[in-house]
N, C-alpha and C positions, 0 to 999 in steps of 0.2 A: 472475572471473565477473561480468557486468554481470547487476545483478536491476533489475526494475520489481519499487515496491513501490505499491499503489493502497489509498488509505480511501476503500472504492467511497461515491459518495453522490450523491441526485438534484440538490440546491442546488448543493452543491460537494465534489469529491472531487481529493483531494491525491493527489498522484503525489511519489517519489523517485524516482531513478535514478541507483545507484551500482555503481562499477565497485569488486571486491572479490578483492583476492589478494596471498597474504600473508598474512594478517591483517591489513592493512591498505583502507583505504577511502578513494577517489576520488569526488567529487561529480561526479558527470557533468551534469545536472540535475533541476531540482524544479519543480516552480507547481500551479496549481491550475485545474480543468474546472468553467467555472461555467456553469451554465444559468439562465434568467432563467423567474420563479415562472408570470408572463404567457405565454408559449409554450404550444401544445398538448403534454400528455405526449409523445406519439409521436413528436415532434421534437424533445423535450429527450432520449427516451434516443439516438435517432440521432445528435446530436449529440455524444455522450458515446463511444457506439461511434466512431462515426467519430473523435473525437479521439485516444481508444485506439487505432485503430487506426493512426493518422498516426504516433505518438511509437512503436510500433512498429517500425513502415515507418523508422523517422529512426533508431534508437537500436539496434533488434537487438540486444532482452536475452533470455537465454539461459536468463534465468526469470524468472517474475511471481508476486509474493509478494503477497494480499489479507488484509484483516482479516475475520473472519465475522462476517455482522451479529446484533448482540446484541440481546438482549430489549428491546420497545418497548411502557410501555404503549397507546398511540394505535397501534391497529390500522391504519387507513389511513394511517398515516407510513411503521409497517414494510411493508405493502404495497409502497407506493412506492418506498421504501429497496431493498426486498428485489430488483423490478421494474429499478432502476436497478444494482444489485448483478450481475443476471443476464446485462446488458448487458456488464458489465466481462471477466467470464466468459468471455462468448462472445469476446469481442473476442481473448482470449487463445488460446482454443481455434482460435480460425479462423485463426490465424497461426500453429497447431502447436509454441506455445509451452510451457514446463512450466510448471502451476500449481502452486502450494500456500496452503496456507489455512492462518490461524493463528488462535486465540483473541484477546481485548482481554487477556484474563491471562495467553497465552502472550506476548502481545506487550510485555506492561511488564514480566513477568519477564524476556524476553530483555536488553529495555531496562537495566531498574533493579536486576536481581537481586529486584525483589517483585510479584507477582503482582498487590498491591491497590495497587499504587503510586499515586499525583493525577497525575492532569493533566500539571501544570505539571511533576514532577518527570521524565517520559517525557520532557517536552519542552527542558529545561534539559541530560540528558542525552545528547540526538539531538545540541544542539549541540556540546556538549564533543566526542563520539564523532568526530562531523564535521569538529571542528574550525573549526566557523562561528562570526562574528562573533556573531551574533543569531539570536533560536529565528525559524525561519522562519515569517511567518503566509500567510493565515489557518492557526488549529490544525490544520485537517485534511492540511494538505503537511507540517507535524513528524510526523504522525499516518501519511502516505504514505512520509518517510526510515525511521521508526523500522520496519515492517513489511518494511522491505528489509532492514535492519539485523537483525534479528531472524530474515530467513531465513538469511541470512548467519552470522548464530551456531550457528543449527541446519544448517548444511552442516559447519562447525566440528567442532561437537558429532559429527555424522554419522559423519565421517573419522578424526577421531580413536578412536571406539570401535567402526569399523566396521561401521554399520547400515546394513543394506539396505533399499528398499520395493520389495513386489514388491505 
């Protein structure tokens, strides 16, 4: 199963994209969607759509796995977040893609077996998993593998105990 995994974000949001079967995992590819702070909003999130929507168009993943955005004190950050978040969304929906959303605790438990896991330990793990030289940066493309990775386990988890979503 090829997943897109996205840590949606307005500055910069990491993408993975691994191809997964077997239990086993293919780096297809990673990088990261940067918008620059100077741009009008409404053209950094087109930008964003649009780029979702290109690596789409390029890659036909057959699901898209996001992080949901987590509490921010700075209301107009999560605003914004949320705003550039809703972007990623659509971009997914409007290529009739399947989404799914995971927690930041469902995502380092998938990751690390701990729900409150650092940082750096999600990210030291993506690589091992992956089998990469180096944690990839910026954080948010580890942040983008690990969120594929993690649907990827709960597809795992899914088949092996037979759970349906209806």
């Amino acid at each position: 199963m090829l997943i897109l995994g996205i840590d949606p974000g307005l500055a910069i949001s990491g993408y993975g994209i691994l191809n997964y079967i077997g239990n086993k995992f293919e780096v297809v590819h990673y990088g990261a969607i940067v918008t620059k702070s100077c741009e009008e909003f409404p053209k950094r999130l087109k930008y964003i759509y649009d780029s979702y929507c290109s690596l789409m168009d390029m890659y036909k993943p057959e699901a898209v796995a996001i992080e949901e955005l987590f509490y921010n004190k700075n209301v107009k950050t999560a605003m914004a977040i949320a705003q550039a978040r809703g972007v990623h969304l659509l971009a997914a929906e409007n290529k009739n893609i399947p989404l799914y959303e995971y927690t930041p605790l469902q995502i380092k438990q998938g990751i690390v077996g701990y729900g409150r896991a650092e940082k750096k330990q999600v990210q030291e793990m993506v690589k091992v998993i992956l089998k990469l030289k180096e944690i990839p940066k910026p954080d948010d493309v580890a942040d983008g593998l690990a969120t594929a990775i993690c649907h990827a386990h709960s597809l795992k988890f899914a088949e092996k105990f037979r759970i349906i979503k209806y």
